[in-house]
Structures are given as C-alpha cells and as structure tokens.
C-alpha positions as CSV (number, residue, x, y, z in Angstrom):
1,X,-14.9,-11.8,5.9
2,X,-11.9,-12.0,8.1
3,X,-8.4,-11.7,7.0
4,X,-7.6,-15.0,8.2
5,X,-10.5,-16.6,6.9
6,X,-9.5,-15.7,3.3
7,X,-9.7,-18.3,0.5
8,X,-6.2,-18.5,-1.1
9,X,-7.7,-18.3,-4.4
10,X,-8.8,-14.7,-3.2
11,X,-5.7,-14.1,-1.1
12,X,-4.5,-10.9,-2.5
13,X,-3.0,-7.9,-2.1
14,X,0.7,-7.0,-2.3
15,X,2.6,-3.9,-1.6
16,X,6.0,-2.3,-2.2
17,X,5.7,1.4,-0.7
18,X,9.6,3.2,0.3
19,X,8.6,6.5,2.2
20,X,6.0,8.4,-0.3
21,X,5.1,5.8,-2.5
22,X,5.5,3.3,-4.8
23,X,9.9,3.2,-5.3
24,X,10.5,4.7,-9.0
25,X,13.3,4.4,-10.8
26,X,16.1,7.2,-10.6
27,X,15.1,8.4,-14.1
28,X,11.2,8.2,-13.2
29,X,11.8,10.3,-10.0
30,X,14.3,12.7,-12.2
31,X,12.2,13.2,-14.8
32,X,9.1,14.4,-13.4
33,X,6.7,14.5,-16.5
34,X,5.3,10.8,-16.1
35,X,4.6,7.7,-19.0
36,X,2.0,5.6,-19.5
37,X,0.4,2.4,-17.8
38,X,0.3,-0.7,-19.5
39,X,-1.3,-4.0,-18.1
40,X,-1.0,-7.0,-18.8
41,X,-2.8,-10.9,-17.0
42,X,-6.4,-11.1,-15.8
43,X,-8.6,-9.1,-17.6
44,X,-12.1,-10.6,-15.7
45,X,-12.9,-6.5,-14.3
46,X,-11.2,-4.9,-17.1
47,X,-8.7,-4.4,-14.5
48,X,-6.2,-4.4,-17.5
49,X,-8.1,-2.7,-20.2
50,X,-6.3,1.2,-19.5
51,X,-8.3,3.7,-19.7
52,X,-6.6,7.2,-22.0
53,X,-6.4,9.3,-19.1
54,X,-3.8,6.9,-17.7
55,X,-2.2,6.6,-21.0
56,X,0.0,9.7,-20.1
57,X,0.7,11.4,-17.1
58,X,1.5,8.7,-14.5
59,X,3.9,8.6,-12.0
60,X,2.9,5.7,-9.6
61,X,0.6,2.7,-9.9
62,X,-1.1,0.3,-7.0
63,X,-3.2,-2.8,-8.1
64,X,-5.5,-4.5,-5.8
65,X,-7.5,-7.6,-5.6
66,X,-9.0,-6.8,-9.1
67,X,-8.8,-2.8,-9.6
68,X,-5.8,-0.4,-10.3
69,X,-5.3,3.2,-9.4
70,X,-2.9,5.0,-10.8
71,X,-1.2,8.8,-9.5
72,X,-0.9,11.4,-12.0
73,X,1.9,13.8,-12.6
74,X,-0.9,16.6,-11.7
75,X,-1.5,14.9,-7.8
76,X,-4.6,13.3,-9.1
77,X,-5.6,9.6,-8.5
78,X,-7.8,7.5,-11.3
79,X,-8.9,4.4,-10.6
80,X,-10.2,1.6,-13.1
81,X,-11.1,-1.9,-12.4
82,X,-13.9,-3.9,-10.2
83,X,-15.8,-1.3,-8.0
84,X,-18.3,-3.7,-6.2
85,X,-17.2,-1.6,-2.6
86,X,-16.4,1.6,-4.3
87,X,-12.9,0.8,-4.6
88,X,-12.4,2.3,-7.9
89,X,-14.7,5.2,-7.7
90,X,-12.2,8.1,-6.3
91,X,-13.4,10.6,-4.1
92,X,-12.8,14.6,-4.2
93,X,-10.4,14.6,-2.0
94,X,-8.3,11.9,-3.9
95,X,-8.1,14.0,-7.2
96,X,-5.5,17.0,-5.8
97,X,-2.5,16.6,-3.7
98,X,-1.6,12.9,-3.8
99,X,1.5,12.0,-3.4
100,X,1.5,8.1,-2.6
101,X,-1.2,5.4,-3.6
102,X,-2.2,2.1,-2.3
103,X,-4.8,-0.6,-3.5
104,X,-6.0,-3.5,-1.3
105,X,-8.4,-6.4,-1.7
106,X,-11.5,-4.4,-1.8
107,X,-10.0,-1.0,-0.8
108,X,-8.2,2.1,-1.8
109,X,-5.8,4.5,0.0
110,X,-4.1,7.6,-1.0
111,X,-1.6,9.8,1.3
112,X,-1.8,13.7,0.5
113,X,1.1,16.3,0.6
114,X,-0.3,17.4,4.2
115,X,0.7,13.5,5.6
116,X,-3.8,13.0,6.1
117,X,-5.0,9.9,4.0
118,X,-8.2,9.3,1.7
119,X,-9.8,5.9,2.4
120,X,-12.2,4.6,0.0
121,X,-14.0,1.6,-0.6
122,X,-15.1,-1.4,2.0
123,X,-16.4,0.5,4.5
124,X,-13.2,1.6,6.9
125,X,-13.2,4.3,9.9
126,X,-9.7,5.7,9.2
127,X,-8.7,6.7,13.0
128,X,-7.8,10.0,14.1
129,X,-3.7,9.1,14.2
130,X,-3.6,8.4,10.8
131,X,-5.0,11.3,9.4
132,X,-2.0,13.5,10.0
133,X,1.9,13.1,9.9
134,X,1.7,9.9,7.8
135,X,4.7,9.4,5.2
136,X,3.9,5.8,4.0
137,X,1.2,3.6,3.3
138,X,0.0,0.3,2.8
139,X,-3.2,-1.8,2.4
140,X,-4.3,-5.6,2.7
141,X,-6.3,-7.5,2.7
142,X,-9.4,-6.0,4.9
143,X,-6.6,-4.2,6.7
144,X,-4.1,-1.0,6.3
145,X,-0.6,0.0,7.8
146,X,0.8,3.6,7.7
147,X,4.1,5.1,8.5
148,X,4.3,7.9,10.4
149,X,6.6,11.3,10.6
150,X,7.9,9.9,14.3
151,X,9.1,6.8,13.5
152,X,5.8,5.2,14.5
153,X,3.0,2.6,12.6
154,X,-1.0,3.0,12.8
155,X,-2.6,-0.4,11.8
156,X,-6.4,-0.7,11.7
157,X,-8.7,-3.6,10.5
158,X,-7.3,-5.9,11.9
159,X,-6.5,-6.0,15.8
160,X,-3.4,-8.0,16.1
161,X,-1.0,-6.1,18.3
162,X,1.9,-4.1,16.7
163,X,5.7,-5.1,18.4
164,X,6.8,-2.4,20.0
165,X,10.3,-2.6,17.7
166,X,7.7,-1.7,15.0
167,X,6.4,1.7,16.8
168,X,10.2,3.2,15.9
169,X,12.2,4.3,13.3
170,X,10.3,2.9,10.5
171,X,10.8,4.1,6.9
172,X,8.2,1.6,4.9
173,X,5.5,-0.6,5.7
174,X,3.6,-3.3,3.9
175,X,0.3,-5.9,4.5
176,X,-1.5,-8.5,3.1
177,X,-2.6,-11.1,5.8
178,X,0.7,-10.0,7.7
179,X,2.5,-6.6,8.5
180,X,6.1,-5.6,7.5
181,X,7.8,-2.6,8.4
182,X,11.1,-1.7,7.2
183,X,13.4,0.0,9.4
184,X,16.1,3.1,9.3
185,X,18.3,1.1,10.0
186,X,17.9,-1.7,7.7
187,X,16.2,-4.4,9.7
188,X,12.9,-5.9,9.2
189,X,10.2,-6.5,11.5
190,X,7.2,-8.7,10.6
191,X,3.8,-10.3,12.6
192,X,0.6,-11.6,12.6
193,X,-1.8,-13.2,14.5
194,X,-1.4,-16.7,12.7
195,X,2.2,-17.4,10.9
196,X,1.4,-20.3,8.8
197,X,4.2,-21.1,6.6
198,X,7.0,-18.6,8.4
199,X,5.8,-15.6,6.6
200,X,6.7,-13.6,9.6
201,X,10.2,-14.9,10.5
202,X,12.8,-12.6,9.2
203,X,15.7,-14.6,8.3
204,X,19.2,-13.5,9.6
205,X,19.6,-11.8,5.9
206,X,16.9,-9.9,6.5
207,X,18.0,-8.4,10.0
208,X,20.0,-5.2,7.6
209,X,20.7,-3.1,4.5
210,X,16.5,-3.6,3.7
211,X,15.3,-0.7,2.0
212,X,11.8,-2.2,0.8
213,X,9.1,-4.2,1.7
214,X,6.3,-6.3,0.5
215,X,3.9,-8.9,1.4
216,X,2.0,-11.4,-0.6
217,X,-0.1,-14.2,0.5
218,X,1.9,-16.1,3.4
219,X,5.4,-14.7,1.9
220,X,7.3,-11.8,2.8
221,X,9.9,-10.4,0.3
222,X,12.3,-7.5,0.8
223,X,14.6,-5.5,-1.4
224,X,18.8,-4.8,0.5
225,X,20.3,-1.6,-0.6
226,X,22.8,-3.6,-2.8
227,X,19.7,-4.3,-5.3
228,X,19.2,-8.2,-4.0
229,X,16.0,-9.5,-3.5
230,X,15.2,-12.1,-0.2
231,X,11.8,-13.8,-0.5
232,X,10.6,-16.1,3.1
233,X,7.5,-17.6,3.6
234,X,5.4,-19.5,2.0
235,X,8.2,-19.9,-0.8
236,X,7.9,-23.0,-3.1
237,X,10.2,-21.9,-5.8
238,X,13.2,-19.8,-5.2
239,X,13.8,-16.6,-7.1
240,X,15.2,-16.5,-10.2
241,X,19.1,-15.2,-10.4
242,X,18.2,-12.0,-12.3
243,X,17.6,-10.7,-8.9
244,X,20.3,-11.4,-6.7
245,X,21.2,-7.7,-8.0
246,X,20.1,-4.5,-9.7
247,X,16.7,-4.5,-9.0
248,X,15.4,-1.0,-7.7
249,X,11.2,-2.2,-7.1
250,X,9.5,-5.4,-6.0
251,X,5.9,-6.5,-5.6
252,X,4.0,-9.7,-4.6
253,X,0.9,-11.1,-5.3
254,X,-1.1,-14.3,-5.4
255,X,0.6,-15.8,-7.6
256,X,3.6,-14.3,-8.7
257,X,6.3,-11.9,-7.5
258,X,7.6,-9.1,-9.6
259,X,10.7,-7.0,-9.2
260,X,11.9,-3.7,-11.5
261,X,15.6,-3.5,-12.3
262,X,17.4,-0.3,-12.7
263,X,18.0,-1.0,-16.5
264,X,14.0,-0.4,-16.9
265,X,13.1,-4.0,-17.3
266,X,10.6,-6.0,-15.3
267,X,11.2,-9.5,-14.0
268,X,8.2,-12.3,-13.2
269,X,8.8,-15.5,-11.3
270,X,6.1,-17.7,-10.4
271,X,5.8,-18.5,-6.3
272,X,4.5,-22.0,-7.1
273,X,1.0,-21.4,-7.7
274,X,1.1,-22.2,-11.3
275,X,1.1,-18.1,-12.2
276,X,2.0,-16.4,-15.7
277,X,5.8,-15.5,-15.8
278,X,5.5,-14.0,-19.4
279,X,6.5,-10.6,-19.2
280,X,5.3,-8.6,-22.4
281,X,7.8,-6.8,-24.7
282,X,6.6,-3.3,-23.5
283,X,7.6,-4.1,-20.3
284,X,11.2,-5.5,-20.8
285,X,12.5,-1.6,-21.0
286,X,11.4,1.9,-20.2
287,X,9.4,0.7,-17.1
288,X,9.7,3.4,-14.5
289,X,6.7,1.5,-11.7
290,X,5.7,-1.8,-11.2
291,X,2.5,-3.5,-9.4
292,X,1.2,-6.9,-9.0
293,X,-2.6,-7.9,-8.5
294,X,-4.4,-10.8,-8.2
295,X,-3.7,-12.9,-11.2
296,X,-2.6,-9.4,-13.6
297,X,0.6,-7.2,-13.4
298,X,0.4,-3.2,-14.0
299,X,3.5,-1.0,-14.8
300,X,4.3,2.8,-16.2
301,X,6.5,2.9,-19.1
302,X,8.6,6.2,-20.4
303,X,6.8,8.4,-22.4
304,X,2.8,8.1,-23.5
305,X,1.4,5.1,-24.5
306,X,-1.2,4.1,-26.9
C-alpha cells in the first residue's frame, strides 16, 4: 500500500522529534528518574491498556497507527499495541542504548547513543547512511526521515526527492504522507510528491524562530521558540488560543492535534474530523511527554503511575 494511496480513515502517523527525541519538559529532562504512561482514546489493540513495566521508568513515548513504544529511563524500549508487522515486538538491539523513539503506521524506529538506528516492523532495508551519525528521527506512514550529525536528511520508503535546502543545517524532522525538517535557523522546509490541501506550503510565519515539527495527515504544524503553535494544511478548525503561547511539545494525528504546555498540562483540539478533545484529569498536570495515534493519545506523567 502506497503512501499516497492511503485511506484517510487509516491516515496516521504524527511526529514531534527536537534533536534526540520526543521534546520533554524542562523538569522531565532535569529530573532524570522518569514517570509513568497513561493512555487514553481507542482502545481496539489495547493500544491504551499500559502494561506495568511502563507504569514507571519512562522518559519518552511514540504512538503509531495503533501501537505505542515507550523509552525507559534504563535506554530500553517496550512496545505494546497491534503487532500484525512486528511493530510492537522490540528487537535485542532496541532494549540498551536508546536514546530517541519513533512509531509509524505499521513500523518502529529507535536511534542508539552511537547515532545507528533499529528498524522494526513492515519489512524496511534501513540504508547504509542512516545507520551512523543520525541525531533525529522520524516515521510515517510506510516511510522514515532521519537527521543527521552534518546537517543532512536520509529519507527512505518513499522516493520523492529531498530539496536540497533540506540536506543542511537541519535540527528536526517529521513524516506522515509529507516531510518536514526544521532548520538551525528557524525556518521550515516541507514536500511531497502530491500537496493536496497546502500541507507543504510553509506560510511566511513559518519561515523563523521554529524549533519543532510535526505532521499529520495533509497538515503540518510547528512549534516558534516563543511557545506559539502554527498549524497549515489541511486545517478545518483553527487552534484553540491556549496555544498561541507556552506550549513546550506538539503532536498530530488523524484526528486531533495535541500540544504540552510548560505548566505540565496537555491541550486537545479537534482538526475537523469529528475527533475526542476530552483530555483526562491525569493529564491536565504533571505531564512531562505527549503522543498522538490514530484515534488515542499517550502521555508520561511525574512520578509512577498505577
């Protein structure tokens, strides 16, 4: 199944990766020891039934079409969720060293200490440039970007060219039926092979002070340096004003977009597609993570959770 040839009711996959990973709040990054997932949406592949070892421990989370993974404090990776490609089943070399996780329609990806990355899942050759000197990493639908220590991108599964403006001085990178890279200095460059609603025009807002990136079906959605959100694309409802500041993580998935504000609190807004904006109480303080699936919407919280 082709990327382009995607239903939109299975048009997932979102990502929001800043240099080594999912962006953590300042006290997340400072503290060092971890909370716990909680999940919340979906539940058809027990995508959001947590399993205890991810109670604890967790630094990072990355949800896909319908599985999670989740990195441990330890530089482990677990994984939970629909496996029908191996997508949840982690491999050896996935279970030491992590530093960075990504989860895409039908595929996982995890970045080591040493920059090499662990592909597992729908069957994938990762090739020979990205299996050194990568710093970021993100994955699609059928399809993954990576970051690399020069500046550069590596895309595979999908041949669409990369712009040469996207071969330096990136910093983070995101895919879904589209690429994003964020740049060092603050400008955004997006393409495809088939921009059907504008996904890949970067408005004039857009062009600095971008320190994120991620990309939902047909919508692209960046987070500035002042804490502001811009969402273009495919957009059929504008973002809500909680935010135009403060917010320190952003996702987007099929259905909704999610964004993490430095006061620990998550915020949902619905892109149109009729999805659930109810954000739980657990997740309206203490979040340290955020990530957005299919039709569910996976976070870490302070401290254990049971």
């Amino acid at each position: 199944m082709s990327s382009i040839s995607v239903p939109r009711a299975r048009a997932w996959v979102a990502t929001a990766v800043l240099l080594l990973g999912t962006i953590l709040a300042p006290e997340a990054a400072a503290a060092g020891e971890g909370g716990g997932v909680i999940a919340w949406g979906d539940n058809s592949s027990g995508q959001t039934t947590v399993p205890e070892a991810a109670r604890s421990g967790v630094v990072s989370v990355a949800a896909g079409g319908n599985h999670v993974l989740a990195l441990k404090t330890d530089g482990s990776v677990i994984a939970w969720g629909n496996n029908k490609e191996g997508q949840a089943t982690v491999p050896p070399e996935a279970r030491s060293g992590v530093v960075a996780i990504a989860a895409g329609s039908w595929h996982s990806l995890a970045l080591k200490a040493d920059g090499s990355v662990v592909y597992w899942g729908h069957p994938f050759a990762v090739p020979a440039e990205a299996k050194s000197g990568v710093t970021a990493i993100s994955a699609g639908v059928y399809k993954n970007l990576v970051a690399k220590a020069d500046g550069s991108v590596v895309l595979w599964g999908d041949s669409t060219p990369v712009p040469p403006a996207a071969m330096t001085g990136v910093r983070a990178v995101a895919c879904h039926y589209h690429m994003l890279v964020a740049k060092t200095d603050g400008s955004v460059v997006a393409w495809t092979r088939n921009d059907e609603y504008g996904e890949t025009t970067v408005p004039a807002a857009a062009s600095s002070g971008v320190v994120a990136v991620s990309a939902g079906p047909w919508r692209s959605v960046a987070l500035k340096s002042d804490g502001s959100v811009l969402v273009w694309g495919d957009v059929l409802q504008p973002p809500p004003a909680e935010v135009s500041s403060g917010v320190v993580a952003i996702d987007s998935s099929f259905s909704n977009d999610v964004a993490l504000k430095s006061d620990g609190s998550v915020v949902m807004w619905t892109n149109g597609y009729g999805g659930d904006t109810t954000v739980p109480a657990e997740a309206k303080s203490g979040v340290t993570a955020i990530s957005a699936g299919l039709a569910f919407t996976v976070a870490v919280r302070n401290g254990p959770v049971r």
